[in-house]
C-alpha positions in Angstrom: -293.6 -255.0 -154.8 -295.1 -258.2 -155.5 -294.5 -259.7 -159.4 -297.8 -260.0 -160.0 -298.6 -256.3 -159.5 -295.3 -254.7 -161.3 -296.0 -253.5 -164.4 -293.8 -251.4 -166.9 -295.2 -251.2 -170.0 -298.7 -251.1 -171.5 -300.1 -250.0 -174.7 -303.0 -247.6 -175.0 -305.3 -246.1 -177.8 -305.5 -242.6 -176.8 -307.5 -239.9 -178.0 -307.7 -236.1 -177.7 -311.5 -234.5 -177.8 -312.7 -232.4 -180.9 -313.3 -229.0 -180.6 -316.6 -227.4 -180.9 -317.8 -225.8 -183.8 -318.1 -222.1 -184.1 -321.5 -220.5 -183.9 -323.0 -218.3 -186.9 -326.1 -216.5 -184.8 -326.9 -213.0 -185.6 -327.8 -210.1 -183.2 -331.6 -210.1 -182.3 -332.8 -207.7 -180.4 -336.1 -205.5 -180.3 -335.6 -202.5 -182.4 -332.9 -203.9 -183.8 -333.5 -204.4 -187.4 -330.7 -206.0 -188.5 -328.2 -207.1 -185.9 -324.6 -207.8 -186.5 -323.1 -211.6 -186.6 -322.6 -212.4 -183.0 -321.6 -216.0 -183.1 -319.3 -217.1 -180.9 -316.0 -219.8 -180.5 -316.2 -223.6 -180.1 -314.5 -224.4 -177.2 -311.2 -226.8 -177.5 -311.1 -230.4 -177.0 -309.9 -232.3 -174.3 -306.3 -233.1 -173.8 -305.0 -236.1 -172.8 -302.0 -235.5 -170.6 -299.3 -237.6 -168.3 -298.6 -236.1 -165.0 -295.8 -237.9 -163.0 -296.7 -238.9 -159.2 -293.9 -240.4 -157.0 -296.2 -242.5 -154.6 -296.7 -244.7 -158.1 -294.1 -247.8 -159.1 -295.8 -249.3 -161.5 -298.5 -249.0 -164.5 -300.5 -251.9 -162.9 -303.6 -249.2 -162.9 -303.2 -248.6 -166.8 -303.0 -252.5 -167.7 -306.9 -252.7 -168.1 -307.2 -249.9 -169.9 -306.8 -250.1 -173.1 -308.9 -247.1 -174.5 -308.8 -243.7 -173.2 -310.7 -240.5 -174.8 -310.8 -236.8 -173.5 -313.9 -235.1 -174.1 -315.3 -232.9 -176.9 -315.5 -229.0 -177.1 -319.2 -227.7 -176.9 -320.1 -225.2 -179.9 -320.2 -221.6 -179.8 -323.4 -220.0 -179.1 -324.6 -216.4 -179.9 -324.1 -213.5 -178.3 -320.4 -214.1 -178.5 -320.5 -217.0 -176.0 -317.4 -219.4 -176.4 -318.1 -223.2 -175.9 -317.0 -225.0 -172.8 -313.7 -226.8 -173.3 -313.6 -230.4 -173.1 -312.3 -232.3 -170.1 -308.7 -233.0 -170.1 -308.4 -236.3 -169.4 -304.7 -236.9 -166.7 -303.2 -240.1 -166.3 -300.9 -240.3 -163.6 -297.5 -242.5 -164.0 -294.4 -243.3 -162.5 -291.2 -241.1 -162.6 -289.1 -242.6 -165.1 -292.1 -243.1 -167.8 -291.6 -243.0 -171.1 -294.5 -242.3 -174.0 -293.2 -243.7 -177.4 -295.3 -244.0 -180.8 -296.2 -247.9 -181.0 -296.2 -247.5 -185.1 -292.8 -246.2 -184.9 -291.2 -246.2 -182.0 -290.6 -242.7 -181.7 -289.8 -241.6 -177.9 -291.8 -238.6 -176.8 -290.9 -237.4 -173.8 -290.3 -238.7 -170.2 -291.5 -238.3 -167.0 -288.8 -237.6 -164.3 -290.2 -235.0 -161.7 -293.5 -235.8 -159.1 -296.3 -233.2 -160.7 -294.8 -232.9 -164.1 -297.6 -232.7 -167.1 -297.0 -233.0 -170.5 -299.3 -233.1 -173.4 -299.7 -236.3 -174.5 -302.1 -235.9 -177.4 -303.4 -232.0 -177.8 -307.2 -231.8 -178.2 -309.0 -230.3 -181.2 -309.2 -226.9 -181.8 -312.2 -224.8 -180.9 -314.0 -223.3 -184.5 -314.4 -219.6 -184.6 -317.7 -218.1 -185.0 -319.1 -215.6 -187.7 -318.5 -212.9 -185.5 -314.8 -213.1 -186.6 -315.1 -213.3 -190.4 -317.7 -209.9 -190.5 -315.6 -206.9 -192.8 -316.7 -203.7 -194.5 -317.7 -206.0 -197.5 -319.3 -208.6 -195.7 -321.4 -207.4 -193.0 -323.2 -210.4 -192.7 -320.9 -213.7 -192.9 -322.9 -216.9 -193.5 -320.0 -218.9 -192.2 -318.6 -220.6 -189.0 -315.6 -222.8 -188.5 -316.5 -226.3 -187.5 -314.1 -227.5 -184.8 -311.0 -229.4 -185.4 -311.3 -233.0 -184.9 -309.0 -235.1 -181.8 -306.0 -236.9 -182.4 -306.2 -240.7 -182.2 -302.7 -242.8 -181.8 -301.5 -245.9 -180.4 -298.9 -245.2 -178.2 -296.6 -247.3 -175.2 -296.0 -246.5 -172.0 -292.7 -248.1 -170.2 -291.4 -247.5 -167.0 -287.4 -247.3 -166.6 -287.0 -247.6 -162.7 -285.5 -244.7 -161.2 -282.9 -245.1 -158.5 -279.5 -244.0 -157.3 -277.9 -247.6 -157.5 -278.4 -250.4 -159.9 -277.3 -254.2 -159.0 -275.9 -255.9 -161.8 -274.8 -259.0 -161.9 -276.1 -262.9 -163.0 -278.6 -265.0 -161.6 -278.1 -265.7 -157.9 -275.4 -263.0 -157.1 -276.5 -262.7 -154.3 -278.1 -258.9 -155.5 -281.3 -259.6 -153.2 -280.0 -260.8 -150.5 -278.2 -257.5 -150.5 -281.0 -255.4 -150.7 -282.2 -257.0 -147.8 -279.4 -256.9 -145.7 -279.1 -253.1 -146.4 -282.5 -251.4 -146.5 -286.1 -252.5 -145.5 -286.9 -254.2 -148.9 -287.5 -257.8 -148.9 -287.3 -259.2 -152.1 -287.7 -263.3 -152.3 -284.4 -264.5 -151.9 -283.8 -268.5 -153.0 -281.0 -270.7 -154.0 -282.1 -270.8 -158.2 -281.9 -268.1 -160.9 -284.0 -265.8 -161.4 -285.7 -265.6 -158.3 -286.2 -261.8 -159.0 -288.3 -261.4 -161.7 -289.2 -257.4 -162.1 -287.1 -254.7 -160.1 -287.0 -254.2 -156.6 -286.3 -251.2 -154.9 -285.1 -250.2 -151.3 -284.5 -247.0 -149.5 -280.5 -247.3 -147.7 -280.1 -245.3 -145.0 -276.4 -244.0 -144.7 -274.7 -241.8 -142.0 -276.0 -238.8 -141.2 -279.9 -239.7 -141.5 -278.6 -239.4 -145.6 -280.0 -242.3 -147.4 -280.1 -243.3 -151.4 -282.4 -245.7 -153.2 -280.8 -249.4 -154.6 -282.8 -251.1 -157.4 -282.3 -255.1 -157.5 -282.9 -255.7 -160.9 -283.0 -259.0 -162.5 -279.9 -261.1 -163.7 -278.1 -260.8 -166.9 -277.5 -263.8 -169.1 -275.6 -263.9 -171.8 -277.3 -263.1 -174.7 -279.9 -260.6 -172.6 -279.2 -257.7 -174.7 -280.3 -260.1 -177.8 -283.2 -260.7 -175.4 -282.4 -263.6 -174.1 -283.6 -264.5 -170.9 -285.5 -261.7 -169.4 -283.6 -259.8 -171.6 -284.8 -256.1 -172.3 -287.4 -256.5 -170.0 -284.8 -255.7 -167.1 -282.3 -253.9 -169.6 -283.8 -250.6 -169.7 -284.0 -250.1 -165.9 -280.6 -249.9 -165.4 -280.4 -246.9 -167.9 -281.9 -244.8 -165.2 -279.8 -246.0 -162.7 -277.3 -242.7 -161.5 -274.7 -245.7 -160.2 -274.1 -249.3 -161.6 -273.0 -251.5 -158.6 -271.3 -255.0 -160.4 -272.5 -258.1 -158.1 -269.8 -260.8 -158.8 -270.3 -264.1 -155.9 -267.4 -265.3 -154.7 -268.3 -269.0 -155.9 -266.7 -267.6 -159.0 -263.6 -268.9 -160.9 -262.8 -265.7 -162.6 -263.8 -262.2 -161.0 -262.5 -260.1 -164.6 -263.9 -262.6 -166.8 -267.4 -262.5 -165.5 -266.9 -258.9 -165.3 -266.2 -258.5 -168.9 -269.3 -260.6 -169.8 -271.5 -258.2 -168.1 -269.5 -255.2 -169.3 -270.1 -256.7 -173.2 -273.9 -257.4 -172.6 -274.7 -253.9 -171.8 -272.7 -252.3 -174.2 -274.6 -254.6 -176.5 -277.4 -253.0 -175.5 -276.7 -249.2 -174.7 -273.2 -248.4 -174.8 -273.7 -245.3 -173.0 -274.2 -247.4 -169.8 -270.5 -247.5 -169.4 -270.6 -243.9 -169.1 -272.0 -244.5 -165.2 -270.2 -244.7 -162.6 -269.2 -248.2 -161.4 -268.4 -250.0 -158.2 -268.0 -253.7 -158.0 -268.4 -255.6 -155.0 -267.3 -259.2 -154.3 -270.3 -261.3 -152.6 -271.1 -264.2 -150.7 -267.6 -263.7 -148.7 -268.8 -265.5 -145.9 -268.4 -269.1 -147.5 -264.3 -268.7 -148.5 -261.4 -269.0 -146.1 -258.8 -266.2 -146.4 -256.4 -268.2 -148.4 -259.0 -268.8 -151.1 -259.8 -265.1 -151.3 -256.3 -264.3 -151.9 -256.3 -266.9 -154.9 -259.9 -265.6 -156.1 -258.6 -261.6 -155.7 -255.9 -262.1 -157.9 -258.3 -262.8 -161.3 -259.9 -259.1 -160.1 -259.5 -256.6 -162.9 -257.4 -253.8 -162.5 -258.6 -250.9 -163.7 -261.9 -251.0 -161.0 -261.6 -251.1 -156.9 -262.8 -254.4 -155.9 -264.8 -254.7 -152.3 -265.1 -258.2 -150.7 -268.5 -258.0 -149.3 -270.9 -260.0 -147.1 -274.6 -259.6 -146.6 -274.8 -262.5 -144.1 -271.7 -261.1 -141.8 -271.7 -257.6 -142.6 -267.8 -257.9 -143.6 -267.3 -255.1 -146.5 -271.1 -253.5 -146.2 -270.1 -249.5 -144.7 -267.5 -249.6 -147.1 -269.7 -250.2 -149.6 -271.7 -247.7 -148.5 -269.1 -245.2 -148.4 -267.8 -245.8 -151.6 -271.8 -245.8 -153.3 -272.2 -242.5 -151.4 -268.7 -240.9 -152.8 -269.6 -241.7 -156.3 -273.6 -240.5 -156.0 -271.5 -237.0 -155.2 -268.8 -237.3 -157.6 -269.7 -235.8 -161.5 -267.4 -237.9 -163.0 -267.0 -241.5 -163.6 -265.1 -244.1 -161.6 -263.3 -246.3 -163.2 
């Protein structure tokens, strides 16, 4: 998906539809001197709802639209006619959107399943007519309920990419070139950081005709969960991510220690990202002799399984694959 087109969040003034007012009509019919109240219901406003659709990756077709309204109730009308309800009005939206408040920041709900609806902002109430307020003591109400008005609120959309795997790693990991190598994305791929600037994803097809989705998401600097950098513009898509695959290069000095920093910058962030599951993977293995690995592997931290890996030779990519697939299946973390 091209930069220009991926978007994950946009803010929207939304509003529901008012509901029509109740009728007050009486009966009127030939010899019929004095007809009961007859009036009927307003009908209900418009909602404005979210449904989730899995052919959409971005909120590019929301960015231009800034105001949405559903539409108004029509009145009541006698002879115990209910109103028409207004038009709901649907936006569709990526799985793994998320409605907050904009005043507060208050999360909603989220959208995780293709065809989900929810509610968004409930439209007005329908009024009732006279018909319902006649009693023994007042045969002949004088009174309708006007319908309730919409609700009006700022609110934010933003997308949290949904897939199986997560890359993490710095600038220049070598994270797209991955992707690449392993699926039928093709991310740009260049020698400076941040080359990836919004999420990529790619479908990897495993043994078996099984297959599981890897998102490349942009590089962690230090001081991203402070929002440096990209900073929580990439953050939050790895908190849908089922898996967290660690992309160290093997141009490194210290395997554990850049380990650690990325470790610290999402617990920063959301320490309930080290609750995933986590693989790391070695990269760029092509460029060291054997000698120089067996220096490098010897900074590797201990408490994780470390898999030499490269995208240019293939050396290390089935095992990958095997272990990502084991730990998709498994229900408890890998450490």
């Amino acid at each position: 998906m091209a930069s220009s087109n991926f978007i994950d969040y946009v803010k929207l003034n939304v509003k529901s539809g008012a509901g029509g007012a109740g009728s007050m009509h009486f009966r009127r019919e030939k010899h019929v001197e004095k007809g009961g109240p007859d009036g009927g219901d307003g009908g209900r406003g418009g909602h404005v709802i979210l449904k989730g659709n899995a052919q959409l990756w971005t909120l590019l077709h929301l960015k231009y639209t800034k105001h949405i309204k559903a539409f108004d109730g029509k009145g009541g009308e006698g002879g115990r006619r209910s109103g028409a309800e207004g038009k709901d009005i649907i936006l569709e939206v990526p799985l793994g959107t998320i409605a907050k408040l904009a005043e507060t920041g208050e999360e909603l709900f989220e959208i995780t399943e293709d065809g989900q609806q929810v509610i968004l902002l409930r439209g007005g109430r329908g009024g009732m007519g006279n018909d319902h307020f006649k009693s023994s003591t007042n045969q002949t109400p004088q009174y309708a309920q006007p319908g309730e008005a919409g609700l009006e609120a700022w609110v934010i959309l933003e997308l949290k990419v949904l897939a199986d795997v997560g890359l993490v790693g710095f600038p220049n990991a070598g994270k797209s070139t991955l992707l690449s190598a392993v699926s039928a994305a093709r991310p740009e791929i260049a020698d400076y950081p941040f080359t990836t600037l919004v999420p990529n994803l790619g479908v990897v097809s495993y043994r078996d005709f099984k297959s599981f989705v890897m998102a490349d998401i942009p590089g962690i600097i230090e001081g991203a969960s402070q929002g440096k950098g990209l900073g929580l513009r990439f953050l939050r898509h790895i908190e849908r991510n089922s898996i967290l695959l660690f992309l160290i290069p093997a141009t490194t000095e210290n395997i554990n220690a850049e380990y650690q920093t990325l470790l610290q910058e999402l617990r920063l962030y959301n320490p309930s990202l080290l609750d995933k599951n986590r693989i790391l993977a070695v990269s760029k293995m092509d460029i060291l002799l054997p000698e120089e690995w067996d220096e490098l592997k010897l900074t590797a931290p201990a408490e994780i399984r470390v898999i030499p890996i490269s995208a240019i030779t293939q050396e290390g990519i089935e095992q990958l694959k095997d272990a990502i697939w084991r730990s998709i299946n498994e229900t408890l973390p890998v450490r």
